[in-house]
C-alpha positions in Angstrom: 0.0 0.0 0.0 1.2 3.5 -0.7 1.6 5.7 2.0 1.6 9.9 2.5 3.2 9.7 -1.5 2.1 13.5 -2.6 2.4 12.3 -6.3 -0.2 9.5 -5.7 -3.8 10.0 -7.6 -7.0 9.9 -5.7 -8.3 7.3 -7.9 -5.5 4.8 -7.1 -6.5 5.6 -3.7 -9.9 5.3 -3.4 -9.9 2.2 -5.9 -7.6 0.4 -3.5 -9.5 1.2 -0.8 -12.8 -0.8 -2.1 -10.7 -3.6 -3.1 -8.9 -3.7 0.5 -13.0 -3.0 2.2 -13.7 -5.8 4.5 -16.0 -8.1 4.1 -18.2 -7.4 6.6 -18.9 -3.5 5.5 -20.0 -5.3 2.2 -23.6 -3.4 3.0 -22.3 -0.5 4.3 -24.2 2.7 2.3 -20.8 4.4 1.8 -19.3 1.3 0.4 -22.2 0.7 -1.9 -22.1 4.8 -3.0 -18.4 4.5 -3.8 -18.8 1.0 -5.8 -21.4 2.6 -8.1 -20.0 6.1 -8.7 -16.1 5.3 -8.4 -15.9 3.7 -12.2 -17.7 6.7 -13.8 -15.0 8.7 -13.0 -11.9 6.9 -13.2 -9.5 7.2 -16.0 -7.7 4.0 -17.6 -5.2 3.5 -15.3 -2.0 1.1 -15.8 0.9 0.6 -13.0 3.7 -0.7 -13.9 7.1 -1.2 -11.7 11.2 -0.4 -11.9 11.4 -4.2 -13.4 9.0 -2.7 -16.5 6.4 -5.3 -15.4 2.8 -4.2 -15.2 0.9 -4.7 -12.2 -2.2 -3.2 -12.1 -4.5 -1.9 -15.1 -8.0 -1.0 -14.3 -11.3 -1.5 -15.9 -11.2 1.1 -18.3 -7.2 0.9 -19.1 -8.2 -2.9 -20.3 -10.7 -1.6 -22.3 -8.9 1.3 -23.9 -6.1 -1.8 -24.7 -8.7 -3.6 -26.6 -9.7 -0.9 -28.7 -5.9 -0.4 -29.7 -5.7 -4.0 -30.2 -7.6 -4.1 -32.8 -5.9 -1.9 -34.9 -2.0 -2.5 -33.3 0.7 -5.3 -33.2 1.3 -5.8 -29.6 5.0 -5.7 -27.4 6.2 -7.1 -23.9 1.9 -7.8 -23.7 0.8 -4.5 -24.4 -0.2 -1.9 -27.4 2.7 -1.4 -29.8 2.2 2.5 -29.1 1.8 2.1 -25.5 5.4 0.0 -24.8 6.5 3.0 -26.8 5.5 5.3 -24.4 6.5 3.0 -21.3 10.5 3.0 -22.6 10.2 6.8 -23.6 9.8 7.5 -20.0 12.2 5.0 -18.6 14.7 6.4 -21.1 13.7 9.9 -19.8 14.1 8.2 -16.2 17.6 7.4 -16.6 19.0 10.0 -18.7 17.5 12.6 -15.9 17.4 11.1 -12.6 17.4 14.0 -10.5 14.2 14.9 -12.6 10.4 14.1 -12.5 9.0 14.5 -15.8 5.1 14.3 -16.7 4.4 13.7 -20.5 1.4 13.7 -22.3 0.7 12.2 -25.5 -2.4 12.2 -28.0 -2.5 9.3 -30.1 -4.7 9.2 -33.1 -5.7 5.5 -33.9 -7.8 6.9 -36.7 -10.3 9.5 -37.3 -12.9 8.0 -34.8 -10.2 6.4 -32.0 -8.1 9.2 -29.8 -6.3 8.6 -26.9 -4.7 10.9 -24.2 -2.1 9.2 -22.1 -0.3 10.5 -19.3 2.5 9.2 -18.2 4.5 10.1 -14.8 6.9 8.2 -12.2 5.4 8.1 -8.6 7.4 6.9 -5.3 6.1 4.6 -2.6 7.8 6.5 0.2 8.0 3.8 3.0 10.0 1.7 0.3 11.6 4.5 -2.2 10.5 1.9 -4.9 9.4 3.9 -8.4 6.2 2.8 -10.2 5.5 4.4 -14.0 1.8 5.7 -14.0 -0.3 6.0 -16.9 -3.5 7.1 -17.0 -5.4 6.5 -20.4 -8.3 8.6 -21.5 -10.6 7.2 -24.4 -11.6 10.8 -26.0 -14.2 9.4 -27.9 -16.1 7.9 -24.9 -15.7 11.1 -23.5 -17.2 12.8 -26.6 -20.1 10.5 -26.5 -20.5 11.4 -22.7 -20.6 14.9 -23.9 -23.2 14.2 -26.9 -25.1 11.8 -24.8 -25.7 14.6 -21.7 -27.2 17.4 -24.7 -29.3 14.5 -26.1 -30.9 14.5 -22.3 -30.9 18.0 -22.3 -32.4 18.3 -25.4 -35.0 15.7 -25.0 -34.3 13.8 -28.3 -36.1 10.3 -29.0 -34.5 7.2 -29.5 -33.2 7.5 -32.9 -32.8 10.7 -33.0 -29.7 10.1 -29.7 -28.7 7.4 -32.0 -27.7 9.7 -35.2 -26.8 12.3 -32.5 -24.1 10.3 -30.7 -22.5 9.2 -34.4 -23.0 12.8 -36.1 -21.1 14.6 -32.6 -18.4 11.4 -33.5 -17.7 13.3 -37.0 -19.8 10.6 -39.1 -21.0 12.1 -42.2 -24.9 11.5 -42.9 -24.1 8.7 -45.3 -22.3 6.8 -42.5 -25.0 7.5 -40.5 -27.3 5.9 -42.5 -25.2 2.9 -43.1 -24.7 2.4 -39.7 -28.0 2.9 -38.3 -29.8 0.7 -41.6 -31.8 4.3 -43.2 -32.0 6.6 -45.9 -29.6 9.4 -45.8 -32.7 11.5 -46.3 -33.9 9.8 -43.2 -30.9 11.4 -41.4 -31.5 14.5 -42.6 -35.1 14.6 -41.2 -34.1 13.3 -37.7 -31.3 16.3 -38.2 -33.7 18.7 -38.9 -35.5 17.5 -35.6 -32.5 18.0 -33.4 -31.6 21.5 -34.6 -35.0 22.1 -34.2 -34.9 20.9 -30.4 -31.5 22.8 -30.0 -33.0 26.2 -31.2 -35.8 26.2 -29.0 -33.5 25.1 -25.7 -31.5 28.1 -26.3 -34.1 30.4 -27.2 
């Protein structure tokens, strides 16, 4: 466990404080809050130790992975891009010592698939051991978070979130319409609709 470490995220924290709950607060209403809201607002997050091994990736690092595997070769178990990343900051480790660098990198899978990673070096302080932290953030998801929050707002139906969600991912109204089996024309109605919706919210 890390202790009084000033470069240690709250999320790491509080995530290794559900996993460490005992059993017996298993009902507790503070546990069951923090169980439901704690992986809304996590980002990825992948540990990995002075050896290079990793040792802890969470829920939404895994899935981030996933999405690069399927367009990526993969190295020492992970992403191509992402072993990258890890040896750019070991490098950056050893050439600087005396140093604590944070880096952050956008990587563009394609048009629809952006990742922000950030990557830092943290210290247990009751061992002096060094950990490389990266925390992973799907920018898409968080688009679609975005989009999904106005189609509430906005009180769009059904199919209208649907084209929504892919038109505020950049689709174009032909991808649209192949995606969601319509006529593009189709699109352009249900477009029509939600610029309709959005004018009258902000008059």
């Amino acid at each position: 466990m890390f202790n009084k470490n000033p470069f240690l995220d709250l999320d790491l924290v509080l995530e290794q404080a559900l996993t460490n709950y005992s059993d017996n607060a298993q009902e507790h209403d503070l546990y069951l809050v923090l169980k439901q809201i704690i992986p809304s607002i996590l980002d990825g997050v992948i540990l990995f130790d002075e050896h290079n091994h990793m040792i802890y990736a969470n829920s939404k690092a895994t899935a981030i992975i996933q999405k690069f595997a399927r367009n990526a070769p993969f190295l020492e178990d992970i992403p191509a891009e992402i072993a990258y990343i890890k040896r750019f900051m070991v490098e950056a480790k050893e050439k600087f010592s005396h140093q604590n660098w944070l880096n952050q990198f956008t990587i563009f899978v394609d048009c629809l698939s952006v990742f922000h990673v950030h990557g830092r070096w943290i210290q247990d302080s009751s061992s002096g051991q060094n950990y490389l932290l990266l925390k992973m953030e799907d920018q898409n998801q968080f688009s679609q978070n975005l989009a999904l929050e106005e189609a509430k707002r906005l009180g769009l139906t059904l199919r209208e979130q649907e084209v929504w969600l892919l038109y505020r991912a950049n689709y174009t109204y032909k991808q649209i319409a192949e995606t969601l089996n319509i006529t593009p024309n189709t699109v352009k109605k249900h477009m029509k609709s939600i610029l309709v919706k959005q004018r009258s919210v902000k008059g």
